[in-house]
N, C-alpha and C positions, 0 to 999 in steps of 0.2 A: 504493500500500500504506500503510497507516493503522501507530501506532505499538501495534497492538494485534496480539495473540497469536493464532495460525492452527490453528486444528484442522483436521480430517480424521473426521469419521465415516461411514461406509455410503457414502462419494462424493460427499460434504456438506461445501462447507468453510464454518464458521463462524470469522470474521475476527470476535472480541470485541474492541471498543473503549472502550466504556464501563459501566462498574459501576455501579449505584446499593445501596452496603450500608446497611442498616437497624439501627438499635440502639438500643438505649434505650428508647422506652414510658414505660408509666403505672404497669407492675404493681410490685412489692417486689423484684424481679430488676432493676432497671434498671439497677443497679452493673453487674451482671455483665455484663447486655447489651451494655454500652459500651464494656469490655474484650473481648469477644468479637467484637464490629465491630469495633473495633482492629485485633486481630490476624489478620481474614480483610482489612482493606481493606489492612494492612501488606503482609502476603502476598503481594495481586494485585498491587499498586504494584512489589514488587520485580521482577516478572514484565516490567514496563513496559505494564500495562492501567492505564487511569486510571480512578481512583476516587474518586465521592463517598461521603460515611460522613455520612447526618443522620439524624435521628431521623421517629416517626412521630408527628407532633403536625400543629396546628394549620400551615397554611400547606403542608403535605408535597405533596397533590395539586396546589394551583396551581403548585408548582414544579417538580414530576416533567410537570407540561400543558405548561407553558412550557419546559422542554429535559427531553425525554424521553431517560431511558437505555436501551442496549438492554435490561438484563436487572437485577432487582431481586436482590438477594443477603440476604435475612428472617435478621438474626441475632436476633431479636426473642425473648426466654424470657418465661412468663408468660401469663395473658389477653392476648387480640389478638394476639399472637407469637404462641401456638400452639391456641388454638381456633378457627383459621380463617380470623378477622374483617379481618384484613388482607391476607390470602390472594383474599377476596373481593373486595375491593377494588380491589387490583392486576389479577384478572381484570376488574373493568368498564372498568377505564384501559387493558385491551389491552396490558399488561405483560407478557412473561415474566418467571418468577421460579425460585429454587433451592428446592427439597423441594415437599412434601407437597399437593396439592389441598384446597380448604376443607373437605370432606366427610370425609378421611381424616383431617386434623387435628382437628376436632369429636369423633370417636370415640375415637381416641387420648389427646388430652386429657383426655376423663372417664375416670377410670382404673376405677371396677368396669364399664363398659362397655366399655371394653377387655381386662378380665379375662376378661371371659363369652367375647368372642371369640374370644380365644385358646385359653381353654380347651376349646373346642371344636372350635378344630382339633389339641386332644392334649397342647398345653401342662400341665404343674404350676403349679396356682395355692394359694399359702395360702387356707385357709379365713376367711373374713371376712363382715361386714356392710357395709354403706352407710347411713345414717342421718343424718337431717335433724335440725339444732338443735330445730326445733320439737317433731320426736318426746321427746325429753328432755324438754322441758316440757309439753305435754300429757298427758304417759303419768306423768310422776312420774321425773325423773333417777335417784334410789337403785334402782327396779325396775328399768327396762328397764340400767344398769351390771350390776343383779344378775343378770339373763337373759343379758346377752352374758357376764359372767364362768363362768357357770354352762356356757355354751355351748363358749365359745371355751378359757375356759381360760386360763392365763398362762405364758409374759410372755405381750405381745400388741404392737401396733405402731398410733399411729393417727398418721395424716397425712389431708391434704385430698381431699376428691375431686377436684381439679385443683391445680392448678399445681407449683411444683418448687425445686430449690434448698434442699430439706428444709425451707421456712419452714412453720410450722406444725406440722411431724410432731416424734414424740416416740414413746421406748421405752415400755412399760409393765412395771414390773418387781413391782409390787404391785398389790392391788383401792385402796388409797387413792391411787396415781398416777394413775390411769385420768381421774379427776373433772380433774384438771390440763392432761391431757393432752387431754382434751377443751375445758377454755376455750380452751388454747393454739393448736387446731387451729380454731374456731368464729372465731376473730381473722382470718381466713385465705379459710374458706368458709363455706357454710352447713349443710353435708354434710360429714362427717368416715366416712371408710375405717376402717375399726377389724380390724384381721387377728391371726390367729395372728406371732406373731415367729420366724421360723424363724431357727435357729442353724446358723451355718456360716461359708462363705467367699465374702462379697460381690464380687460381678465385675460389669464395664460390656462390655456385646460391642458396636461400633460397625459397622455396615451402609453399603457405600458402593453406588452402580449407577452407573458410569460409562460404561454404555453396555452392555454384555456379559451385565447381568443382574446383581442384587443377590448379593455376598459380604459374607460376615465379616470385620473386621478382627481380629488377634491380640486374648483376651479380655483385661482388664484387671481384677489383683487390687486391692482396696481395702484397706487397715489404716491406720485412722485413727486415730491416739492416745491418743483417748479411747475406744475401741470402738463411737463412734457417729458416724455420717458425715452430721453435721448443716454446717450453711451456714459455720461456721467452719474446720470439718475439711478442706472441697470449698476454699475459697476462699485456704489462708493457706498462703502455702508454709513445709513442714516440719512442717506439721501431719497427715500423710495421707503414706504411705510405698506407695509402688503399684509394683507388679511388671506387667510385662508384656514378653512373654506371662504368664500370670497363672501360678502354681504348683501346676497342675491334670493329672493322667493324658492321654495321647492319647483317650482315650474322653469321657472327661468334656468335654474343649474339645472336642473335635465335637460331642458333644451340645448344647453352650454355643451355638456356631459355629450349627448346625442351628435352635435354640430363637430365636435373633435373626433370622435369616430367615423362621423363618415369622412370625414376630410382624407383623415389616415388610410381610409377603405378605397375611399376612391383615386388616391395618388398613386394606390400599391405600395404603401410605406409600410414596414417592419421592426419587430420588438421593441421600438421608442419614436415619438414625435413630440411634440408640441406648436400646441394651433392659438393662436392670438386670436381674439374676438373683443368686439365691442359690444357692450347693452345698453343700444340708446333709450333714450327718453320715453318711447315707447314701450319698452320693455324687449324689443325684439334683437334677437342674439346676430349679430353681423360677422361676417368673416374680414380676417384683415390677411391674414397670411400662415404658413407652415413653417415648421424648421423641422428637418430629419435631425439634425446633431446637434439637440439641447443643451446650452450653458448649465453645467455643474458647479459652479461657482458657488462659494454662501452666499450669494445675493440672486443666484441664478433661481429663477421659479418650480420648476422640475422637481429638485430635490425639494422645494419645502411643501411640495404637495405630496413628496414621498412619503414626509416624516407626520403631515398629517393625514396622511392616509392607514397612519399606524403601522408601517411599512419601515424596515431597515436599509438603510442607502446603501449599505456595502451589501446586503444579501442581494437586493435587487440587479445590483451591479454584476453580480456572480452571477444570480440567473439567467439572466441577459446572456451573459459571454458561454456559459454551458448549452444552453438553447443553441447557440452559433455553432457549438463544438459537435453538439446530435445532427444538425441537421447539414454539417460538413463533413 
């Protein structure tokens, strides 16, 4: 018997020995990433599975050739963390790994082609455009501002077509913010999401599948200090005061609860997500967006719906990476 952790599924024992977690990267997330490998390679360590924690750089495959782990654990946020491309990768090396296949990650990641998705299987999406830098410059920036204003209306909300961590997104509270909020977001991608900004009360519902079929974690309310839940608000403690369970009606969090599974169902996402929703004034549950590779951080939402879910963050974490190991 090895000094690694024994599970039991369907009559399947999977004896996890070795971890290989992933963090850090190339992309503007890497801070985060690196705390978030941290605290999942803490985690399994305490469990007594042994863990490596390196990054995905230069040298990563000749070393994962040269002592293969059983199962990769992607804490990776950002390009290549969650568009897929290291997902792919791992599948040519015959790796198991935790979440999402390349293909469900790809779709996820672009977030107005995740909007379309969902919204068609019945989701609430704000209304919005997707629009390429180059559109602004060929068409004339003042006009095509003055179409989406005329359209959309204000506020308005523009963030990137990909990535997360709120870099690049910004409110729009006037028609002269918008020109801002667009350099700001163009720094970022090349596609800027430009949406209505619904007002309400911002919630994170986290999705685990531990084997039983994908549940809801308790939702989690967000009130960020400043009223906007940008990369300082997520990252500083005592900046961002969260309730959870979130302070929402039985109706509403199952609605919440409901709205985060089908997201994950219909992106084809695997063993972990988390889905961002709004609950406007109406009471009606809105989609904002997915992430396959949720922030583990102490400030990250995830885990504190783990821990009120009555749930252990290191077992969860071991779950997670054994399920990867059966099903590789």
């Amino acid at each position: 018997m090895t000094n690694g952790a024994e599970h039991r599924e369907g009559g399947t024992v999977a004896d996890l020995d070795r971890v290989l977690v992933l963090a850090g990267g190339m992309s503007p997330e890497h801070e985060v990433s690196v705390l978030s490998g941290r605290r999942v390679a803490e985690a399994l360590r305490r469990l007594g599975v042994e863990v490596q924690l390196a990054d995905a750089g230069a040298g990563l495959l000749d070393a994962i050739a040269a002592d293969p782990p059983q199962v990769v654990f992607p804490v990776l946020h950002g390009a290549a963390g969650e568009d897929g491309s290291i997902r792919e990768i791992l599948d040519l090396a015959g790796l198991p790994y935790v979440g999402a296949p390349p293909q469900a990650c790809r779709i996820a990641f672009a977030k107005p082609i995740a909007k379309t998705i969902v919204a068609g299987r019945g989701l609430d999406v704000p209304r919005g455009v997707a629009l390429p830098k180059s559109a602004f410059h060929d068409l004339g920036a003042p006009a095509v501002m003055a179409r989406i204003l005329d359209t959309l209306g204000l506020p308005l909300f523009v963030k990137p077509d990909q990535g997360g961590s709120a870099f690049g997104a910004a409110p729009v509270e006037t028609a002269e913010d918008l020109s801002a909020a667009l350099v700001g977001c163009f720094a970022y991608s090349d596609t800027a999401l430009i949406e209505e900004r619904v007002e309400g009360t911002e919630i994170s519902v986290g999705v685990l599948d531990l084997g039983e079929g994908p549940f809801a974690l308790p939702a989690v309310e967000i009130v960020p200090d400043g009223g906007v839940y940008d990369y300082s608000a997520r990252y500083t403690a005592g900046r961002t005061e969260f309730f959870c369970p979130a302070r929402l009606d039985d109706e509403v969090a199952s609605a919440a609860a409901d709205a985060a599974i089908t997201a994950h169902l219909a992106l084809g996402l695997r063993d972990l997500s988390r889905t961002d929703l709004i609950v406007d004034r109406d009471g009606r549950v809105r989609f904002l967006e997915v992430n396959v590779a949720p922030g583990m951080t102490r400030t990250s939402t995830l885990p504190l719906a783990v821990e009120a879910a009555g749930l252990d963050f290191g077992v969860v974490c071991r779950d997670l990476a054994q399920r990867a190991l059966l099903r590789g």
